[in-house]
PDBQT receptor file of N, H, CA, C and O in Angstrom, charges set to zero:
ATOM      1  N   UNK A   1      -6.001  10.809  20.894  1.00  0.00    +0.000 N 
ATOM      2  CA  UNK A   1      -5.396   9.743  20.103  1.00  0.00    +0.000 C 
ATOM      3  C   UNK A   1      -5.141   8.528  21.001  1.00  0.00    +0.000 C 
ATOM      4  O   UNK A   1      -4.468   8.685  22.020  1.00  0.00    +0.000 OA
ATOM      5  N   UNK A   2      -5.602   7.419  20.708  1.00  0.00    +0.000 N 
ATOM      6  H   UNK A   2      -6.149   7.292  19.881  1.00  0.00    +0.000 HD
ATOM      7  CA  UNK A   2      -5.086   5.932  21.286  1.00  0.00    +0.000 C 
ATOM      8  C   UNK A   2      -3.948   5.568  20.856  1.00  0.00    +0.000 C 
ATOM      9  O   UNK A   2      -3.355   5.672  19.782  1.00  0.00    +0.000 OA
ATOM     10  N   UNK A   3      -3.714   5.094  21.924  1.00  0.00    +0.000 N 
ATOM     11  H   UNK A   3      -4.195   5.009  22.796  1.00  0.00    +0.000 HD
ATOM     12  CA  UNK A   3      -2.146   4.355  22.316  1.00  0.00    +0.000 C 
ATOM     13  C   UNK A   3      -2.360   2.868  21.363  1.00  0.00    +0.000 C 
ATOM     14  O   UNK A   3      -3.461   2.327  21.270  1.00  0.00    +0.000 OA
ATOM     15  N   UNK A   4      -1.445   2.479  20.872  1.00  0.00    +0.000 N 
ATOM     16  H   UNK A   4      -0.550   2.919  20.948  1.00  0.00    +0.000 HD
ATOM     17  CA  UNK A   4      -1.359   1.198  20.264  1.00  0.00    +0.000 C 
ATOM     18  C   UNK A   4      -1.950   0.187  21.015  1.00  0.00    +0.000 C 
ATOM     19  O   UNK A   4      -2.645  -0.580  20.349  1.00  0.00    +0.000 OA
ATOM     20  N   UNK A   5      -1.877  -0.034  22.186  1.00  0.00    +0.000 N 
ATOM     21  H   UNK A   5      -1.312   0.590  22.727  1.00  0.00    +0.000 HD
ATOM     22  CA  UNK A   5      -2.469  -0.726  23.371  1.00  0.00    +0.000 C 
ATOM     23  C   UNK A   5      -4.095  -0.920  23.142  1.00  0.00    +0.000 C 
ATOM     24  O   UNK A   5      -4.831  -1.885  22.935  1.00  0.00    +0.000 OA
ATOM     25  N   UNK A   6      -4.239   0.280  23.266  1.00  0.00    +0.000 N 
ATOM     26  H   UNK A   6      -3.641   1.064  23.434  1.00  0.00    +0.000 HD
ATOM     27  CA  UNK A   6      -6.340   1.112  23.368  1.00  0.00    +0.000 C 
ATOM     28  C   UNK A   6      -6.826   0.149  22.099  1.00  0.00    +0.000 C 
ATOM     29  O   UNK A   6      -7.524  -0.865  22.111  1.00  0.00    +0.000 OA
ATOM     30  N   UNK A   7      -6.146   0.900  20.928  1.00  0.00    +0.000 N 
ATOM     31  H   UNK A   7      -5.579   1.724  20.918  1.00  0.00    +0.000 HD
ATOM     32  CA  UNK A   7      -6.593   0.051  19.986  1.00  0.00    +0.000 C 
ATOM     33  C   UNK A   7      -6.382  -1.359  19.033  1.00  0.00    +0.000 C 
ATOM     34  O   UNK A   7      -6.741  -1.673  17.898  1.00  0.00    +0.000 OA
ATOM     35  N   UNK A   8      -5.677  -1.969  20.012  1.00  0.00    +0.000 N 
ATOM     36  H   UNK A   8      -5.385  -1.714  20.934  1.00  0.00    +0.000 HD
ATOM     37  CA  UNK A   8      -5.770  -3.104  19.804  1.00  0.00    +0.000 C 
ATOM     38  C   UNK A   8      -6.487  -3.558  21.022  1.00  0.00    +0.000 C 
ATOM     39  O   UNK A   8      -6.671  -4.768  20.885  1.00  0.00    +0.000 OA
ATOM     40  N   UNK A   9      -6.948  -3.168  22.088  1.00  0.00    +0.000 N 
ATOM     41  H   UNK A   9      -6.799  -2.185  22.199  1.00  0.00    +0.000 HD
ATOM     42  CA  UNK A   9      -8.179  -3.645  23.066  1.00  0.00    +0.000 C 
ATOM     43  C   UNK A   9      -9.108  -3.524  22.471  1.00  0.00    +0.000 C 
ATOM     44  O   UNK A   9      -9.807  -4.530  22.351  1.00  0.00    +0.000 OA
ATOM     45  N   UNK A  10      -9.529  -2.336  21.864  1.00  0.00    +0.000 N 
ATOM     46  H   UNK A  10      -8.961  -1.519  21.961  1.00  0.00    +0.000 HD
ATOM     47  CA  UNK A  10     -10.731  -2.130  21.018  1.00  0.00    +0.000 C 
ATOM     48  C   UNK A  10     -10.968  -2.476  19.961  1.00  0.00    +0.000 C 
ATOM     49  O   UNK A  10     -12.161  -2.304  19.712  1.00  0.00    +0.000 OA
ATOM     50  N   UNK A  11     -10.217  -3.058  18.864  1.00  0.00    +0.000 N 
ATOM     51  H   UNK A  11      -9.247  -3.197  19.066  1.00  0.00    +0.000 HD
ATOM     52  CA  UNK A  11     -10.296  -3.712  17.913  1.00  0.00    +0.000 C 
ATOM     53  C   UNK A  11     -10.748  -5.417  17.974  1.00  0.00    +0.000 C 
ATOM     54  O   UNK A  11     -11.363  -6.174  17.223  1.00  0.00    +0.000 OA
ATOM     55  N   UNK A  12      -9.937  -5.560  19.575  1.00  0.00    +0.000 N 
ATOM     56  H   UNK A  12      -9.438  -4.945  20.185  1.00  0.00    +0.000 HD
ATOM     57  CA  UNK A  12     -10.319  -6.978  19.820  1.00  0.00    +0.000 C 
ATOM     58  C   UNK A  12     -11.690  -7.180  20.674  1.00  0.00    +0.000 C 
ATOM     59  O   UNK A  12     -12.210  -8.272  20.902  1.00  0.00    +0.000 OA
ATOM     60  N   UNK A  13     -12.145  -5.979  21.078  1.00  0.00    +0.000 N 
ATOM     61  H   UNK A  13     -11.722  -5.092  20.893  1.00  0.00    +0.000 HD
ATOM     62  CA  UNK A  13     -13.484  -6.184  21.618  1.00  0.00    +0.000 C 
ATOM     63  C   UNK A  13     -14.464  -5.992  20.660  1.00  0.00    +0.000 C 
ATOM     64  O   UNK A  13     -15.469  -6.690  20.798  1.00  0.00    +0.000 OA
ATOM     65  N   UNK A  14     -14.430  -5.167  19.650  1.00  0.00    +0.000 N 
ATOM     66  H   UNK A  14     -13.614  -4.600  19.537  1.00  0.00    +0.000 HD
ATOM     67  CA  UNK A  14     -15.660  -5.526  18.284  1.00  0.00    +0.000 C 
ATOM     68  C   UNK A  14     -15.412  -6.802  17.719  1.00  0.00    +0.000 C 
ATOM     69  O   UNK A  14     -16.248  -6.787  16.815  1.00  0.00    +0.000 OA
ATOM     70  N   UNK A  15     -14.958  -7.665  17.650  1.00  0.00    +0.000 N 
ATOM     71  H   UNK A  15     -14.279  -7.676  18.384  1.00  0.00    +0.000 HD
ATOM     72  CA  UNK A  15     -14.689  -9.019  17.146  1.00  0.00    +0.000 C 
ATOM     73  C   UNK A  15     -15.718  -9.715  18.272  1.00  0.00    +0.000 C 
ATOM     74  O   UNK A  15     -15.894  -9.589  19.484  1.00  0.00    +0.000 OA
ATOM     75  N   UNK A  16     -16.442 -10.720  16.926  1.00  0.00    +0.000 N 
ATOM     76  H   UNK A  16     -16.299 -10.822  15.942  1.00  0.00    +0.000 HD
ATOM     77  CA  UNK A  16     -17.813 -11.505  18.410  1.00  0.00    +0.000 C 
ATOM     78  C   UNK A  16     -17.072 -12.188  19.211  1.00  0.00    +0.000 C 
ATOM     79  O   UNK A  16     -15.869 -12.404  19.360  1.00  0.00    +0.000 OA
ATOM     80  N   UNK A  17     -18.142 -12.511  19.743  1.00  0.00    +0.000 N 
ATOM     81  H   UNK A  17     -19.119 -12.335  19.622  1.00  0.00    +0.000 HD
ATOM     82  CA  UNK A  17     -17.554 -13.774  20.893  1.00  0.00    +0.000 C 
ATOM     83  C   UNK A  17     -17.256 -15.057  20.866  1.00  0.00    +0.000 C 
ATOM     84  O   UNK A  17     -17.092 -15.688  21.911  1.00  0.00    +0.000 OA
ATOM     85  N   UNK A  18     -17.123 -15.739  19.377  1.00  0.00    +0.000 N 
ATOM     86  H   UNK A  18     -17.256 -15.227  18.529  1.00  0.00    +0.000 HD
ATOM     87  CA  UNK A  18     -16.803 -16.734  19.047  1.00  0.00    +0.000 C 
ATOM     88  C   UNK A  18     -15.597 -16.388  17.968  1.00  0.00    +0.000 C 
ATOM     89  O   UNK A  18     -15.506 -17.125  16.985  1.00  0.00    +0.000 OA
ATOM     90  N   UNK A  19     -14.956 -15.631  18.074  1.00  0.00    +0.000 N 
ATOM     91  H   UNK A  19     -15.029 -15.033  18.872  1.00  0.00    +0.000 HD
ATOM     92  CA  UNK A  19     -13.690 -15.248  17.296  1.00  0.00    +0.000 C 
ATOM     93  C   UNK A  19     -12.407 -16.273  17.598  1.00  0.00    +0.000 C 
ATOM     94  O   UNK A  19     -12.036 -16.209  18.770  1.00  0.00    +0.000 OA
ATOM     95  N   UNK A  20     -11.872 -16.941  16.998  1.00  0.00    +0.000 N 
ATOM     96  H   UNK A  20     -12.173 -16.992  16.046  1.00  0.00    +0.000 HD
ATOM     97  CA  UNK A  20     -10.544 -17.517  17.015  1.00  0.00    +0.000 C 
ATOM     98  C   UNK A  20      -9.426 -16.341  17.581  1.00  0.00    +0.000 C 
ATOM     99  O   UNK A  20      -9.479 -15.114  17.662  1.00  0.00    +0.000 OA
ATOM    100  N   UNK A  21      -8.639 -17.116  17.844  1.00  0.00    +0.000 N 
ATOM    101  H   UNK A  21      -8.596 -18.112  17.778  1.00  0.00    +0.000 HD
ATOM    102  CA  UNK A  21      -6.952 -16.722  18.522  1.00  0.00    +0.000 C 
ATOM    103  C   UNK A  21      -6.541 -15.824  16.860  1.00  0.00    +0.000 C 
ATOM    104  O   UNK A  21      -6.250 -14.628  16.815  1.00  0.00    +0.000 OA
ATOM    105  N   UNK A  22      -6.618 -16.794  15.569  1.00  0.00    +0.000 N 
ATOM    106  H   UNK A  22      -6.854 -17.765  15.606  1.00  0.00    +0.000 HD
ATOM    107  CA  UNK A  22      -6.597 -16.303  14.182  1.00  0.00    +0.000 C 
ATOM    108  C   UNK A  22      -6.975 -15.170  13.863  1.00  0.00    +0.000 C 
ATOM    109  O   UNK A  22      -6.240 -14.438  13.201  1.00  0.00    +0.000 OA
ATOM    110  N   UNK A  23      -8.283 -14.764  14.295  1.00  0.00    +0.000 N 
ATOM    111  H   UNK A  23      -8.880 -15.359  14.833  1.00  0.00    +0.000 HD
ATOM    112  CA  UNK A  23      -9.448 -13.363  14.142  1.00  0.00    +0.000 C 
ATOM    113  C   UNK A  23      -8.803 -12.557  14.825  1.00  0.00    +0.000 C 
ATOM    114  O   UNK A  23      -8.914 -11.447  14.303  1.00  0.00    +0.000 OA
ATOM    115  N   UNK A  24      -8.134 -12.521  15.796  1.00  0.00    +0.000 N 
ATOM    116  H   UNK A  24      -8.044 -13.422  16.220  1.00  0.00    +0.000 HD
ATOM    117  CA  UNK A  24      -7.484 -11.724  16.219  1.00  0.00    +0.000 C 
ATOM    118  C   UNK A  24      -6.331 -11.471  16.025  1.00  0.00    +0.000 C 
ATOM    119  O   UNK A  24      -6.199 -10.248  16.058  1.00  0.00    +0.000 OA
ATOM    120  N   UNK A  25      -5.323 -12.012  15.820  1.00  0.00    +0.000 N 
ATOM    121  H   UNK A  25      -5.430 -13.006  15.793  1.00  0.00    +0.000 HD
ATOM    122  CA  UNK A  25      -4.155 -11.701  15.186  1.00  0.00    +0.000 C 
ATOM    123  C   UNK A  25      -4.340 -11.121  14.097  1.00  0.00    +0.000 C 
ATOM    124  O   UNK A  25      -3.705 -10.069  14.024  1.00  0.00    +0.000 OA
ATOM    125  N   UNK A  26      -5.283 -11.499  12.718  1.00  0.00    +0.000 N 
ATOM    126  H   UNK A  26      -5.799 -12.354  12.777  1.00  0.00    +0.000 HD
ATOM    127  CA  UNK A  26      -5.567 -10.888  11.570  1.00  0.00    +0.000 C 
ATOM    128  C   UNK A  26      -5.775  -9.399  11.767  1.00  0.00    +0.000 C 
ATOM    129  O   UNK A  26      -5.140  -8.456  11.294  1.00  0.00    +0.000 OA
ATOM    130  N   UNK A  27      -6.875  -9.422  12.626  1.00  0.00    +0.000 N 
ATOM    131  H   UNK A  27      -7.391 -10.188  13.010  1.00  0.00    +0.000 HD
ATOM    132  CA  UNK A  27      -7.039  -8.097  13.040  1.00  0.00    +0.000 C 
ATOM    133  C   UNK A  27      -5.716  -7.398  13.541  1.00  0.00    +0.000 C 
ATOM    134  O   UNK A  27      -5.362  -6.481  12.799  1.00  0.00    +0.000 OA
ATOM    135  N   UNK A  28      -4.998  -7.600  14.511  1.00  0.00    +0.000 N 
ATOM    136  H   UNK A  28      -5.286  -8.345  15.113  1.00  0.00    +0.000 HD
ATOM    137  CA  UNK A  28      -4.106  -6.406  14.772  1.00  0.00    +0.000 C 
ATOM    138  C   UNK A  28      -2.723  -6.618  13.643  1.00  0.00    +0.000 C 
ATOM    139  O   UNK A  28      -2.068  -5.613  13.369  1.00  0.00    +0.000 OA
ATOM    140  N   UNK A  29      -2.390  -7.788  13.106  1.00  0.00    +0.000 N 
ATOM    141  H   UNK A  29      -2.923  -8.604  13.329  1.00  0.00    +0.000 HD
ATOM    142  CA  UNK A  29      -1.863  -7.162  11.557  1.00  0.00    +0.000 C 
ATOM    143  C   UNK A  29      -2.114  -6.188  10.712  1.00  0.00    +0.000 C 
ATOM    144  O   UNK A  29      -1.277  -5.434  10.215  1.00  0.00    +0.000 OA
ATOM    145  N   UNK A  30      -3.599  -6.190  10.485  1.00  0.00    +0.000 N 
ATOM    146  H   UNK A  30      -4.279  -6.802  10.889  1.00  0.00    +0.000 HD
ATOM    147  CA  UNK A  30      -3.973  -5.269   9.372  1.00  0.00    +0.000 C 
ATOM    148  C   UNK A  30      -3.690  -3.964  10.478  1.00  0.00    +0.000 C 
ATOM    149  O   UNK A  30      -3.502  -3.021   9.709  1.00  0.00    +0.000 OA
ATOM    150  N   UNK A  31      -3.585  -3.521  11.644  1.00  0.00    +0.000 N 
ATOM    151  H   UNK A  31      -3.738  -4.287  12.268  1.00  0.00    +0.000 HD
ATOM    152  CA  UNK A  31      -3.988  -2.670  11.972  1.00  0.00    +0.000 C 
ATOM    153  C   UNK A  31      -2.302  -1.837  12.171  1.00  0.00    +0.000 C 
ATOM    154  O   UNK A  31      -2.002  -0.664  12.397  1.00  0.00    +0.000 OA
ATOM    155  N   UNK A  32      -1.441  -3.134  11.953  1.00  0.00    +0.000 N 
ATOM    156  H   UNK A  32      -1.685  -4.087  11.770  1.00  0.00    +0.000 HD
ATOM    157  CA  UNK A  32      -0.013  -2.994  12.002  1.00  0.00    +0.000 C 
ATOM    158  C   UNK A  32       0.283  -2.293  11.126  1.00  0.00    +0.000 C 
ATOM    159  O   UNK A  32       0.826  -1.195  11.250  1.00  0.00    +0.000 OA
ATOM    160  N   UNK A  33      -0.070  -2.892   9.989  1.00  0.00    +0.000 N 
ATOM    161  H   UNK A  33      -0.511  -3.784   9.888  1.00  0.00    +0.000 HD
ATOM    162  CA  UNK A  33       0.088  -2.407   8.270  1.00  0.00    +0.000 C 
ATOM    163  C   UNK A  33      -0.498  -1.162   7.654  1.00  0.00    +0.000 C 
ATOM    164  O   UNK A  33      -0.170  -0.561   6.631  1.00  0.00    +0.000 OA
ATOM    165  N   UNK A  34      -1.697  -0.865   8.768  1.00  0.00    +0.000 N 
ATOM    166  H   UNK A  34      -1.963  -1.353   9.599  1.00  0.00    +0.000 HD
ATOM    167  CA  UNK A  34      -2.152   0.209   8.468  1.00  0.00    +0.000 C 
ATOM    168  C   UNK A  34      -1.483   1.348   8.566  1.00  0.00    +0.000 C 
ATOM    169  O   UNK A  34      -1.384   2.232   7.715  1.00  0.00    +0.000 OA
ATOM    170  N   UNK A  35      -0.896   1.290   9.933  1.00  0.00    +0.000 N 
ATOM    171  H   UNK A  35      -0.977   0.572  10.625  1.00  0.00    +0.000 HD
ATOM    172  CA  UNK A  35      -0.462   2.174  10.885  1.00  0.00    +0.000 C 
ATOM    173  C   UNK A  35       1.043   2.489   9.965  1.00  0.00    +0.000 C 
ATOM    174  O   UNK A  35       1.345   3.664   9.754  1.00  0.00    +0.000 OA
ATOM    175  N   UNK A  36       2.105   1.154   9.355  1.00  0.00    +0.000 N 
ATOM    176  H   UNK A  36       1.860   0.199   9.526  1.00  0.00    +0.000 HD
ATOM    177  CA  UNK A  36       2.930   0.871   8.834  1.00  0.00    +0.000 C 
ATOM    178  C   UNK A  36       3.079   1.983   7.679  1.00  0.00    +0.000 C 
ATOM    179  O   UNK A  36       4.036   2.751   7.581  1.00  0.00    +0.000 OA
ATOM    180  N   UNK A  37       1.650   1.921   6.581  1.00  0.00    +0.000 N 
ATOM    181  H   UNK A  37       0.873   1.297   6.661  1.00  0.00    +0.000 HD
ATOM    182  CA  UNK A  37       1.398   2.989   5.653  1.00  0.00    +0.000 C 
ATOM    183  C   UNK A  37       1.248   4.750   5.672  1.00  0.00    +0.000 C 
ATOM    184  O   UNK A  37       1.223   5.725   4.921  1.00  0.00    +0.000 OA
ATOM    185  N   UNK A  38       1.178   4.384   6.994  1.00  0.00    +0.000 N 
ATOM    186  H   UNK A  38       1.198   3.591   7.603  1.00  0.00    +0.000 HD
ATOM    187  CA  UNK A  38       0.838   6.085   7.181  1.00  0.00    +0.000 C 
ATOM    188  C   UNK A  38       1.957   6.538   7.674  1.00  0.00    +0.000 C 
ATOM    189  O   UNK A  38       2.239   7.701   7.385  1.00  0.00    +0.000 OA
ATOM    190  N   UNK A  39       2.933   5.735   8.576  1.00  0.00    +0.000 N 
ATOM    191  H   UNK A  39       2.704   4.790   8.810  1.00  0.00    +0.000 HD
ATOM    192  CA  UNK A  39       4.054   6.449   7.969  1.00  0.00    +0.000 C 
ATOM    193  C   UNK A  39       4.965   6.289   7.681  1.00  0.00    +0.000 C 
ATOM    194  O   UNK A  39       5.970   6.781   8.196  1.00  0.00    +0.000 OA
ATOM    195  N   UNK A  40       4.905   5.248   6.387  1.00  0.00    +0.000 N 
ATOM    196  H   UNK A  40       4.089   4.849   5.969  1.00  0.00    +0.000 HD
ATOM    197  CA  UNK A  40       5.752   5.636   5.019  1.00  0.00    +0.000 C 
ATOM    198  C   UNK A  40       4.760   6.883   4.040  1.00  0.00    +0.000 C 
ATOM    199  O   UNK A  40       4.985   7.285   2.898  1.00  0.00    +0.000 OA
ATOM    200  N   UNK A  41       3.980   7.148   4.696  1.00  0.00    +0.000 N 
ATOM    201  H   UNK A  41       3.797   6.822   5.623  1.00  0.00    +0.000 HD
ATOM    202  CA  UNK A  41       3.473   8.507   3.998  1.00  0.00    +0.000 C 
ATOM    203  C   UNK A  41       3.659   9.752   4.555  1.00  0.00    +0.000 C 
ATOM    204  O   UNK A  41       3.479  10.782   3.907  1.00  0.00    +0.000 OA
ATOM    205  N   UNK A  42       3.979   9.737   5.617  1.00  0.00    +0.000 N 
ATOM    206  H   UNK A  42       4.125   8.900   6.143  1.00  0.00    +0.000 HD
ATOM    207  CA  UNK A  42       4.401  11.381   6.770  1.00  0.00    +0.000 C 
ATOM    208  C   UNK A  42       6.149  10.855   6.423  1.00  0.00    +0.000 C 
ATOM    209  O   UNK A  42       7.032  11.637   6.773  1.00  0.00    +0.000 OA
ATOM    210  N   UNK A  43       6.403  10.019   5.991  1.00  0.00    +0.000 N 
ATOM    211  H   UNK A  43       5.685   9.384   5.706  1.00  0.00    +0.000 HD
ATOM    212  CA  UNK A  43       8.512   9.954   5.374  1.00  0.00    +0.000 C 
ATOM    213  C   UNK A  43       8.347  10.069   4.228  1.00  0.00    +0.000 C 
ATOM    214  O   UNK A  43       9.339   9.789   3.556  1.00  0.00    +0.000 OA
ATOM    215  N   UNK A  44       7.352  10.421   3.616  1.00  0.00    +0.000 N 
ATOM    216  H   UNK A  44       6.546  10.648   4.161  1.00  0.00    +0.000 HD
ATOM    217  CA  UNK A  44       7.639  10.052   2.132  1.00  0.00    +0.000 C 
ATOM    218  C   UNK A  44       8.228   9.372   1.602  1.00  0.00    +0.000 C 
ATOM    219  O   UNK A  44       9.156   9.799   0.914  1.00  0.00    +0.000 OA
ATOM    220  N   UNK A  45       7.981   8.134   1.676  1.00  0.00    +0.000 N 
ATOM    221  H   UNK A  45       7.228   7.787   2.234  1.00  0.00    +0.000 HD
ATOM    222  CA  UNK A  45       8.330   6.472   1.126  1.00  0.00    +0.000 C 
ATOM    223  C   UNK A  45       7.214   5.837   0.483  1.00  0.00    +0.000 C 
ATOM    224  O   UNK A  45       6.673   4.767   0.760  1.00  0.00    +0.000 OA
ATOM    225  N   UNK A  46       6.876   6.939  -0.712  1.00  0.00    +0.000 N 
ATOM    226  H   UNK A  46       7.316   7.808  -0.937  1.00  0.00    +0.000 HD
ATOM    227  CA  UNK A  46       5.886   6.826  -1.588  1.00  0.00    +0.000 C 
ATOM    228  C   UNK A  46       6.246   7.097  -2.731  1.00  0.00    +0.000 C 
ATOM    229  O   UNK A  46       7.178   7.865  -2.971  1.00  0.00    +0.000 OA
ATOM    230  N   UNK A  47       5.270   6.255  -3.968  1.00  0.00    +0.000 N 
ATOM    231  H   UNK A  47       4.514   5.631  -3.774  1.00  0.00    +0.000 HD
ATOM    232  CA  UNK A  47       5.579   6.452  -5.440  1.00  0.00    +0.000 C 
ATOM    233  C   UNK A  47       4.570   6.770  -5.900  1.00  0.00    +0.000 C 
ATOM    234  O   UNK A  47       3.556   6.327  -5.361  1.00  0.00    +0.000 OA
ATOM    235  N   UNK A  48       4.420   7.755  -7.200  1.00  0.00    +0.000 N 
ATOM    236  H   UNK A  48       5.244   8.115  -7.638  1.00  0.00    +0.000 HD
ATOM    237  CA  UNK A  48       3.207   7.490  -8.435  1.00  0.00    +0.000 C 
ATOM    238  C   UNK A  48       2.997   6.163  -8.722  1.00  0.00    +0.000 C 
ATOM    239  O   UNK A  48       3.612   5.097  -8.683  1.00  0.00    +0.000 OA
ATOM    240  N   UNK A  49       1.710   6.674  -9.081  1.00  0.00    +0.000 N 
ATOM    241  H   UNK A  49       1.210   7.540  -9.113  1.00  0.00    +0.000 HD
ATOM    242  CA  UNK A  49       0.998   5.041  -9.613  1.00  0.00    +0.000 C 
ATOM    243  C   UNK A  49       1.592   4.735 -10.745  1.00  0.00    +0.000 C 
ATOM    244  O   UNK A  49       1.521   3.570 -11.137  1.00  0.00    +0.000 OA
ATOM    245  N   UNK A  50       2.374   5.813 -11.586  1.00  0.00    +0.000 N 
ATOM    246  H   UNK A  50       2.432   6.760 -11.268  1.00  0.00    +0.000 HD
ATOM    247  CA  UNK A  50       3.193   5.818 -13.014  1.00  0.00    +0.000 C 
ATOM    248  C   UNK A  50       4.167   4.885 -12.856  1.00  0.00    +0.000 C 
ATOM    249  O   UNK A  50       4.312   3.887 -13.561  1.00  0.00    +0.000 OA
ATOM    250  N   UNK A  51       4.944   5.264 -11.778  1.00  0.00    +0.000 N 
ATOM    251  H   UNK A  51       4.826   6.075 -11.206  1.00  0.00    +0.000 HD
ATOM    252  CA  UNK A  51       6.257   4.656 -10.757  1.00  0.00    +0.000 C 
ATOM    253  C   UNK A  51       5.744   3.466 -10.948  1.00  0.00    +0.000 C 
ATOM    254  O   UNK A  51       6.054   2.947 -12.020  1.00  0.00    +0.000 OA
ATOM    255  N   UNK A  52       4.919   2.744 -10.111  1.00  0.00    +0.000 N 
ATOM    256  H   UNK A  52       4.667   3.166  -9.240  1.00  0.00    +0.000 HD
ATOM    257  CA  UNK A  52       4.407   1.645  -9.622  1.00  0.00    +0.000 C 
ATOM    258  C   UNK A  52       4.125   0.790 -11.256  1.00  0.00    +0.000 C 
ATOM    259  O   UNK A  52       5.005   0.051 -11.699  1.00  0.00    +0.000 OA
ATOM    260  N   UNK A  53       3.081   0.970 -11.863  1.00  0.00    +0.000 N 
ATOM    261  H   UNK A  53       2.367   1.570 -11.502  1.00  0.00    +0.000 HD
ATOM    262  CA  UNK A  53       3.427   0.769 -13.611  1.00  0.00    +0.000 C 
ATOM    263  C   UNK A  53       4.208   0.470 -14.141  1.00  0.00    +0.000 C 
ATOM    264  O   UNK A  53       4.187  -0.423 -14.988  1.00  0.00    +0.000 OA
ATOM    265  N   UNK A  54       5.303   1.231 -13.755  1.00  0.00    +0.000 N 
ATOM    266  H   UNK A  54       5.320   1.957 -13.066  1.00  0.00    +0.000 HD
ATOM    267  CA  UNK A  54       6.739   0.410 -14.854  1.00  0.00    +0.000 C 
ATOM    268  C   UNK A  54       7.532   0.071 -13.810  1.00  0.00    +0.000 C 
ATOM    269  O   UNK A  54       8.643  -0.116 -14.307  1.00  0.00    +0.000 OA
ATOM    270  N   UNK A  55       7.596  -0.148 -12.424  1.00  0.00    +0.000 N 
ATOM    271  H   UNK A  55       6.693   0.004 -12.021  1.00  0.00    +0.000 HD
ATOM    272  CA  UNK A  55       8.097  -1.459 -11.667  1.00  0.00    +0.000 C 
ATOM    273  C   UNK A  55       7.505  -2.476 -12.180  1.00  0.00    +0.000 C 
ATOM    274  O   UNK A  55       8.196  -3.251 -12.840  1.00  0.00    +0.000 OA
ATOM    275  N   UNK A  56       6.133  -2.730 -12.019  1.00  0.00    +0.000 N 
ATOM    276  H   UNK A  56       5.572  -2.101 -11.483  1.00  0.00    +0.000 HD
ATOM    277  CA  UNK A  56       5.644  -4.018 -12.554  1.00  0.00    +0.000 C 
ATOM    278  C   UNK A  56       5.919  -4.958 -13.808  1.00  0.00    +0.000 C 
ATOM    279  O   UNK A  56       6.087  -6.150 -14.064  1.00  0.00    +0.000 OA
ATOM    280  N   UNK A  57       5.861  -3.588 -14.506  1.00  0.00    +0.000 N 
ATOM    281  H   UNK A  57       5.724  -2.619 -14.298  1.00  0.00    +0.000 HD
ATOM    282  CA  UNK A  57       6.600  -3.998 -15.953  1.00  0.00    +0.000 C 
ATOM    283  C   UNK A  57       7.797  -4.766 -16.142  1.00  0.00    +0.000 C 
ATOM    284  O   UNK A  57       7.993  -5.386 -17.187  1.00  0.00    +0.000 OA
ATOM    285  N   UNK A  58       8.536  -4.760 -15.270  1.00  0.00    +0.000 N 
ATOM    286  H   UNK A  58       8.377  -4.257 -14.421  1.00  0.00    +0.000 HD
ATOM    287  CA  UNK A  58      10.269  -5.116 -15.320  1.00  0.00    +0.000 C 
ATOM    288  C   UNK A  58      10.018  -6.835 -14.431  1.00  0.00    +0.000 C 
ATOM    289  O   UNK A  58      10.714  -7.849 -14.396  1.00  0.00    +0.000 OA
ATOM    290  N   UNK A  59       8.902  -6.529 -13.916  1.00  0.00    +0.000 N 
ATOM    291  H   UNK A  59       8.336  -5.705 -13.944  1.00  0.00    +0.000 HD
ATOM    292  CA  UNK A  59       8.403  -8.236 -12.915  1.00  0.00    +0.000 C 
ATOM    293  C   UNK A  59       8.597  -9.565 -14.144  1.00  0.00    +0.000 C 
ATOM    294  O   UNK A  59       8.363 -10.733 -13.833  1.00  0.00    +0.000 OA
TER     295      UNK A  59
């Protein structure tokens, strides 16, 4: 398993070589958010899509 470090080196080395300062930040956000989701899913800080349905409803 990579260290948060690894893969954000490696995330920023598949990005070409004309990538913005932008391209890269985007990138290790999503990779924030990713990481963010998985665990609110190993805490179970998750809903049905039913759940999710009638939150919206009340928007």
């Amino acid at each position: 398993m990579q260290t948060i470090k690894q893969e954000a080196l490696a995330a920023i080395s598949k990005l070409p070589d004309n990538a913005t300062i932008e391209d890269m930040m985007y990138r290790l956000y999503v990779i924030d958010k990713i990481h963010a989701g998985l665990d609110d899913i190993r805490n179970g800080r998750v809903i049905t899509a039913e759940e999710l349905k009638r939150e919206i409803q009340t928007w």
